[in-house]
Every structure is written in C-alpha cells, then in structure tokens.
C-alpha positions as CSV (number, residue, x, y, z in Angstrom):
1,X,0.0,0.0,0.0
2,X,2.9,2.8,0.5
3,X,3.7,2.2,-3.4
4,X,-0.2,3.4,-4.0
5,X,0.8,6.7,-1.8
6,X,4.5,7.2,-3.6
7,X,2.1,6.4,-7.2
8,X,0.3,9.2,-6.6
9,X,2.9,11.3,-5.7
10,X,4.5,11.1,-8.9
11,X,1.5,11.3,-10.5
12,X,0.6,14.7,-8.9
13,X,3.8,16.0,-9.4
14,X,3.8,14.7,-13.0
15,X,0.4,16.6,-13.5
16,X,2.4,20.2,-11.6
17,X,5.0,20.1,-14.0
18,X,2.8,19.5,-16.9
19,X,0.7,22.5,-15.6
20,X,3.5,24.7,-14.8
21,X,4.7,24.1,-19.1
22,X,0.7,24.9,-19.6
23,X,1.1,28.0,-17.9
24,X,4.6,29.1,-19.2
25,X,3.1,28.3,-23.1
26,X,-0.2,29.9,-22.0
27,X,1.9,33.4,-21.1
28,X,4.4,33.0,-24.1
29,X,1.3,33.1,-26.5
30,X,-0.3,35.8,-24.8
31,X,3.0,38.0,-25.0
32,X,3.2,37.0,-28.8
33,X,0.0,38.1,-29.8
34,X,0.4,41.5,-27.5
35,X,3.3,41.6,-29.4
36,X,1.6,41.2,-33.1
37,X,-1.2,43.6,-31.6
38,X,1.0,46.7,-31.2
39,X,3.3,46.2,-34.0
40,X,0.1,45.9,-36.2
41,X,-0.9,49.4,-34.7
42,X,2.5,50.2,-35.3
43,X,2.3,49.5,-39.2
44,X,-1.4,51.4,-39.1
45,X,-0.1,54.4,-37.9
46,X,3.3,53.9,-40.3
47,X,0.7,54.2,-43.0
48,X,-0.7,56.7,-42.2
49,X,1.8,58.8,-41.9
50,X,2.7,57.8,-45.6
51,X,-0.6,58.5,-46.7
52,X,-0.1,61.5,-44.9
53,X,3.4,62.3,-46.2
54,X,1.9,61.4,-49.8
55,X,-0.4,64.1,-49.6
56,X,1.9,66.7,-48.4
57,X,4.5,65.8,-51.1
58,X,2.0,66.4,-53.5
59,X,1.1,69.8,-52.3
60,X,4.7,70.9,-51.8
61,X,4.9,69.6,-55.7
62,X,2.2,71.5,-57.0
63,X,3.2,74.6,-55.2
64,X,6.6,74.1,-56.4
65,X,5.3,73.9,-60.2
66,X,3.0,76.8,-59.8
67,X,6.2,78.6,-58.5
68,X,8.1,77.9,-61.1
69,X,5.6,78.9,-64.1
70,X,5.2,82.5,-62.0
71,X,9.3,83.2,-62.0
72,X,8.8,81.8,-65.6
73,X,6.5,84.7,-66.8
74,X,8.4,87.1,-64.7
75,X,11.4,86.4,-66.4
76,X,9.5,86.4,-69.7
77,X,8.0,89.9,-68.5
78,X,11.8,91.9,-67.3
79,X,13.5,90.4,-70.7
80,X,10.6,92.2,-72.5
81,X,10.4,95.5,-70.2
82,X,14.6,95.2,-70.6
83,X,14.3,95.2,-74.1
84,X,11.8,97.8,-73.9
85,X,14.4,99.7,-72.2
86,X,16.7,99.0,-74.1
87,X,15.2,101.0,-77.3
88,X,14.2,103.3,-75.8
89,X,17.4,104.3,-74.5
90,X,19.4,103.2,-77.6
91,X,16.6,106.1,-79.0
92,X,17.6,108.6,-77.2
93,X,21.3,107.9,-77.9
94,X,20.5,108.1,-81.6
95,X,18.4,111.7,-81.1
96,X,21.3,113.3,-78.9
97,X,24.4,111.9,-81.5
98,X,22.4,113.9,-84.3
C-alpha cells in the first residue's frame, strides 16, 4: 500500500509540472499576440503617416510647379520690359548723337 501513496505522488507531481509548461506556453502566446497587436498598430499608424506624407509631397509639388511657371512669366515679363528699355534708351542715344 505505500507504493499506492509514492504512485500518486508522482502522478501529482507529474500533472504540476505539466501545468507549470501549460502556464509558461499559456503566457508565451499571450505575449506573442500582444506583441503582433501593437506592431500591427505600429504598421497602421506607419501608414498613415505615408498617406499622410503622400499628400503633403503632393502639395509641396504642385506649389513648387505653380512657383516655377510665376518666375517663368516674370522672367518672360523683365527680358521684354529690358528690351523695352533697351530701345528706348538706344533712341535717345541716336536723337542726342544727331
């Protein structure tokens, strides 16, 4: 009859130490999927800061191509008020030579 007792005690501490690798998978799965969780929010709010930066890029392209077509015509507009100027200056030269 003590081998019934001694039995049982290996049994119970059989059925601890299963519990115990239960517990430790159990917390190790639970970590892991908190894990996943936040880098999953992580990547949501890494795209939408690219959606975000997208936008802005696009603005600051626009803006830059609208700047450029205004210095364009300015140029366009001091080469033709130069020239503009130009004769008339190059006019008065001619008058006050003769």
């Amino acid at each position: 009859m003590t081998q019934v007792p001694h039995r049982l005690d290996e049994a119970m501490q059989r059925l601890s130490a299963a519990l115990e690798r239960l517990e430790a998978t159990v917390t190790r799965r639970i970590e892991a999927e908190l894990s996943h969780a936040d880098l999953e929010e992580e990547l949501a709010v890494m795209q939408d800061d690219r959606s975000r930066l997208g936008l802005e890029l696009d603005a600051a392209l626009a803006q830059t191509s609208a700047l450029e077509k205004a210095r364009d015509e300015v140029l366009t507009r001091l080469d033709r008020t130069s020239l503009g100027i130009r004769a008339v200056l190059g006019d008065d030269d001619d008058r006050t030579q003769t």
